[in-house]
N, C-alpha and C positions, 0 to 999 in steps of 0.2 A: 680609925687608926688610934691607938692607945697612947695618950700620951706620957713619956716618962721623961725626966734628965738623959737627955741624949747623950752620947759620947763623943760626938762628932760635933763642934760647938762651930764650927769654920764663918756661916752664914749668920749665924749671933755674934760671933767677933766684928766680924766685917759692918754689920749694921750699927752695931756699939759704936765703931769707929765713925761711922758716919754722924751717927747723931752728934757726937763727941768736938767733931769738926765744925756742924753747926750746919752742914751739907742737907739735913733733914730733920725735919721735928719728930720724939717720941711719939709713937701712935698703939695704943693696944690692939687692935685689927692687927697691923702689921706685924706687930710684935706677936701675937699670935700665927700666925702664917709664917713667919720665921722659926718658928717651935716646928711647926712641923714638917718644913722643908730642911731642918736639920737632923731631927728624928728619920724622914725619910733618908736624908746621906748617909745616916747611919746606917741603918736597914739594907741598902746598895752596899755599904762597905763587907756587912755581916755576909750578905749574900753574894758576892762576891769568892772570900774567902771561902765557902763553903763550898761553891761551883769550884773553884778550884782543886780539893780534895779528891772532887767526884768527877773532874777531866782526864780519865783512862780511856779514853776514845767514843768511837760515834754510839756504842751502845748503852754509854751513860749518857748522849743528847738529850734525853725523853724526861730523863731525870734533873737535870741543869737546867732546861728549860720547864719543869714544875715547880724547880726553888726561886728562878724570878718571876714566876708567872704565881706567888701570892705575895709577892712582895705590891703595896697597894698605892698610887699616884695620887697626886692633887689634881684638882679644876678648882680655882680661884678665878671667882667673876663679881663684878662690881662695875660702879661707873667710872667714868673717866677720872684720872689724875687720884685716884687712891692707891696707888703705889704697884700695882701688880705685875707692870711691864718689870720697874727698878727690880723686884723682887727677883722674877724667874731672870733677867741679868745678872743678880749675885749668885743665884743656886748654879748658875750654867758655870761660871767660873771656878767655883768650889767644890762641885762635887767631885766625888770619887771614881765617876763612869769615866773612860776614855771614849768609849762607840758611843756617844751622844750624838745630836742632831737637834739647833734649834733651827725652824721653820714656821711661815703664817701657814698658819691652816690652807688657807687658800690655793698658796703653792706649790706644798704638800698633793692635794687632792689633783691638782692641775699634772703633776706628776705621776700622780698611780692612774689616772687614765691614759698618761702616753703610755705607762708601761702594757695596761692591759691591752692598747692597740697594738703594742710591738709584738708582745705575746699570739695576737690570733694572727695577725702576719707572718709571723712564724709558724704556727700552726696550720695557714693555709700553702706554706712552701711545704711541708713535712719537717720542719726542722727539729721539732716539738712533740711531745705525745701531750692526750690530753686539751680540752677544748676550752676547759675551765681557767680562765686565768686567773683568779685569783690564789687559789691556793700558792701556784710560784710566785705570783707579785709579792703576796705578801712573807716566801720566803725571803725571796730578793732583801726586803727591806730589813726584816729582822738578822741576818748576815750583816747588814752593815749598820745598822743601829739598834742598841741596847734601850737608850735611852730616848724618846723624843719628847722634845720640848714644843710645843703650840702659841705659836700666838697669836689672839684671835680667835679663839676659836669660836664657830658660827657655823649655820648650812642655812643655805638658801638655794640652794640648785636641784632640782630632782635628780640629774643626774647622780647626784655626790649622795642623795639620801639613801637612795634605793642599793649602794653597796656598801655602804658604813658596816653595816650590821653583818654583812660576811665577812668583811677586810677587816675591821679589829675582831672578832670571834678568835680570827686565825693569828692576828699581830699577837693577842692575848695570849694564845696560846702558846706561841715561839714564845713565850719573855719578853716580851716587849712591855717596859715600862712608859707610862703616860704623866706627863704634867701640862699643864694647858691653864691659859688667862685667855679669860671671857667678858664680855660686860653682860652674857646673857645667863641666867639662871639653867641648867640643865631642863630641868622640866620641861622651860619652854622652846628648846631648839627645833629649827624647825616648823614654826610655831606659821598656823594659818595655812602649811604648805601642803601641794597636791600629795593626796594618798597619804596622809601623814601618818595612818594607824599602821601603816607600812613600816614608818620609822621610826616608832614608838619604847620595839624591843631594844632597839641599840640604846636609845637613852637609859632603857633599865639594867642592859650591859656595860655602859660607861658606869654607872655610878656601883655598882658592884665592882669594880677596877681600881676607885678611885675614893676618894677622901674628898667631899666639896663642899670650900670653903667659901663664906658669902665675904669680902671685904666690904663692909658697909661704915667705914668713916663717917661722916659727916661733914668732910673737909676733902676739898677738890686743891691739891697737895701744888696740881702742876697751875690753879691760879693764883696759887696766894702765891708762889713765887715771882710771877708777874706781875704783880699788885705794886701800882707804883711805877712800874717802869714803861717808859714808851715802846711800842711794838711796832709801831713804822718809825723806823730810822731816817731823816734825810739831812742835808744831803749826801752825796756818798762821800767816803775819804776815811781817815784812818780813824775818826772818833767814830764815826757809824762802824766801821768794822771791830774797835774793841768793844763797844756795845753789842753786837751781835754775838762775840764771842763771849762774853762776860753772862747774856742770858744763857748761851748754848751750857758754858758749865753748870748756872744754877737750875735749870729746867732736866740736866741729866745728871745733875749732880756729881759733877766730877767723873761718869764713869768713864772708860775705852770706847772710840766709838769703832763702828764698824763697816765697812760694805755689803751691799747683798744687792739679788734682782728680784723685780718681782715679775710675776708669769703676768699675763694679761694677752688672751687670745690667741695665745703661741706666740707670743712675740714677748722678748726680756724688754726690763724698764730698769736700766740700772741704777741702783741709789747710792753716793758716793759717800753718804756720811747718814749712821742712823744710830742710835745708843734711846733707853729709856721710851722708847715708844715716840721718840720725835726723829726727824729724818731733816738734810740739811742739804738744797742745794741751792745752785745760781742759775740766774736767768737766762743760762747759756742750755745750761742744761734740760730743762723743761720747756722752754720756747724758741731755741733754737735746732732741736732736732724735730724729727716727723710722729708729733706724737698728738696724739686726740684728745676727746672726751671720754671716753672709754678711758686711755690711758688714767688721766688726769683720775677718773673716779676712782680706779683701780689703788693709787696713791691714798685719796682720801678715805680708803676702806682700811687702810692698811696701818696709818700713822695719827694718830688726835691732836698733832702741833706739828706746822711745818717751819722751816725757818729757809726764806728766800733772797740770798744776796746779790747784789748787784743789777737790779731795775732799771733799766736807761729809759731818759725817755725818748718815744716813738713817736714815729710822723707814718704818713700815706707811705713812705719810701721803706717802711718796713711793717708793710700791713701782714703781711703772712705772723710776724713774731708777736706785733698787735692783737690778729685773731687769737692766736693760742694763748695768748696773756689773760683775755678778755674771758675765755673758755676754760682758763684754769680758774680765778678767781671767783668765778658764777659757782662751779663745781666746789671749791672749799668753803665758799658763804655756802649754798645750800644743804652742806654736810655737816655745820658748823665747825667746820677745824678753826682751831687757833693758829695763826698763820701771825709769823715776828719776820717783820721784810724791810731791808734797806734799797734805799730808793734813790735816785738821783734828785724826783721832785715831788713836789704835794701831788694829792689824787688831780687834781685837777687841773695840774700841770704838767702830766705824764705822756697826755698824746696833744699833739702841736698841730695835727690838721683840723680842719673845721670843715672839710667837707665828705660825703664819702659814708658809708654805713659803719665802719670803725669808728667814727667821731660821735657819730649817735649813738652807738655801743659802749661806748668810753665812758660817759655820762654816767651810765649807770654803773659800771665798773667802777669809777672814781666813787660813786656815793656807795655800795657796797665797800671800798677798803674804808672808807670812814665810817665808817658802821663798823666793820671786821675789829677796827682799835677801841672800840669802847669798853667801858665795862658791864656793860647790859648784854652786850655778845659775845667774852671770853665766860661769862658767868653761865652762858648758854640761855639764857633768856631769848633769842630770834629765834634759835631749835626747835625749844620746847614751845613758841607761842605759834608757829607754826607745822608744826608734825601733825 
């Protein structure tokens, strides 16, 4: 992508003002990435206009879909807490697309296989011509989004490998524009997985689509906000809860948060508060419904900071919320999520029976949340010393 003075400055305004606020420190990485996710709004705006002109009906389609289909996307991948979630947050608000769509990868792909299943379901009533579903899935998709936005983006499923490579061919060719944050380099997508000379072309198809940019700071953006501040809150009441709220705005920087689900097995996981790549719920939520380990991972694939309010503490007379407590917290120590949780009591006055395999379980659950506050494991030192 060539870079010039864009006309379109919206997402340069927007980060100016941030900085300005003191909400974020100057970063040239990001400041780069900024350049050209406003250069690309540009380019949306230009092409836009243009498709326009040339909308006298379906026999100029071929054509309006060759004027977005060289208009060229970002993949911006890095490690955690370099800004990349915040970034594609301001682009999503500012750009000039209306048919947008941001989505995790994951959920994404967990959708275009219900659709190909509904597709040959159809196909085997007669309802349908045509065996192949992709070609209409990924009409389907491109009718309703222009633009899509990725977060996360990753493949680790053979399923999802083995049709990348025909599903964007075809996404490509409708117009469909791609932006996507990754922490994983293109090259390596993928990486180790079955048949992978299989999935090889699509990565040399993404990056002909795409502009990919490495954010490589040297600064882990979302620990220094942290630095300093307590991340287990106790005990509960109104000072733990404007602390919780006072990290929420500095870790997402003041932005709008949002709701959304995540897929997980066919079954939604609703998450009631998420903005910046951190997700925000209460203990009702995560351990008071039916939800797993699976679920629980499903979470920490999704978010790299959680924030968990309201912790009571637990006896034998609520071992079921015990178990899932116990099973949530295993799963973000061993993903190393940063996890800012208010609590009724210290780790090790959280569960009040002393008999029973929850009490033995707790033990260890207590000395993981005190390990989880330190700063040897938001720095990610436990990750990396054991990966």
């Amino acid at each position: 992508m060539k870079l010039e003075l864009p006309v379109n400055r919206a997402l340069g305004a927007r980060y100016d003002a941030l900085v300005a606020s003191g909400d974020i420190c100057e970063d040239p990485v990001q400041r780069e990435a900024v350049r050209h996710l406003d250069l690309l709004n540009t380019r949306l705006g230009e092409t836009r206009l243009a498709s326009k002109k040339s909308s006298l009906g379906w026999l100029f389609a071929k054509k309006k879909n060759q004027l977005w289909a060289s208009v060229q996307g970002l993949y911006m991948w890095g490690g955690v807490g370099r800004g990349k979630t915040m970034l594609m947050d301001l682009f999503y608000e500012v750009t000039v697309i209306r048919r947008k769509r941001r989505v995790h990868f994951h959920e994404f792909m967990a959708e275009v296989h219900e659709r190909i299943h509904a597709h040959r379901q159809a196909h085997k009533r007669g309802e349908v011509k045509g065996d192949d579903p992709i070609p209409p899935v990924a009409a389907q998709i491109a009718e309703e989004t222009r633009l899509l936005l990725f977060d996360e983006f990753s493949v680790t499923d053979i399923a999802d490998a083995m049709i990348l490579g025909r599903l964007f061919t075809q996404l490509f060719e409708l117009g469909v524009i791609v932006v996507a944050t990754s922490n994983v380099n293109p090259d390596l997508l993928y990486k180790d997985g079955l048949n992978r000379q299989l999935f090889t072309p699509f990565i040399s198809l993404l990056k002909s689509k795409v502009s990919v940019l490495h954010l490589d700071s040297p600064t882990d953006y979302r620990l220094e906000k942290l630095a300093g501040s307590p991340v287990y809150l106790t005990p509960l009441g109104e000072e733990a809860r404007v602390q919780m709220d006072d990290l929420w705005q500095r870790l997402t920087h003041g932005m709008p948060s949002h709701k959304e689900e995540l897929e997980n097995k066919g079954r939604k996981i609703p998450v009631p508060c998420t903005a910046a790549g951190a997700a925000r719920f209460t203990f009702d939520d995560l351990c008071m419904q039916p939800l797993g380990a699976s679920d629980y991972l499903r979470i920490a694939h999704a978010y790299s900071t959680l924030f968990l309010d309201g912790v009571p503490v637990l006896s034998k007379a609520r071992r079921n919320e015990a178990k899932r407590f116990i099973a949530l917290i295993d799963t973000l120590y061993d993903n190393g999520i940063k996890l800012i949780i208010s609590a009724a009591a210290e780790p090790a006055d959280l569960y009040v029976s002393t008999d029973g395999t929850e009490a033995f379980e707790f033990d260890r659950t207590a000395s993981r949340l005190i390990e989880m506050r330190s700063e040897p494991y938001l720095a990610g030192e436990r990750r990396e010393r054991h990966a």
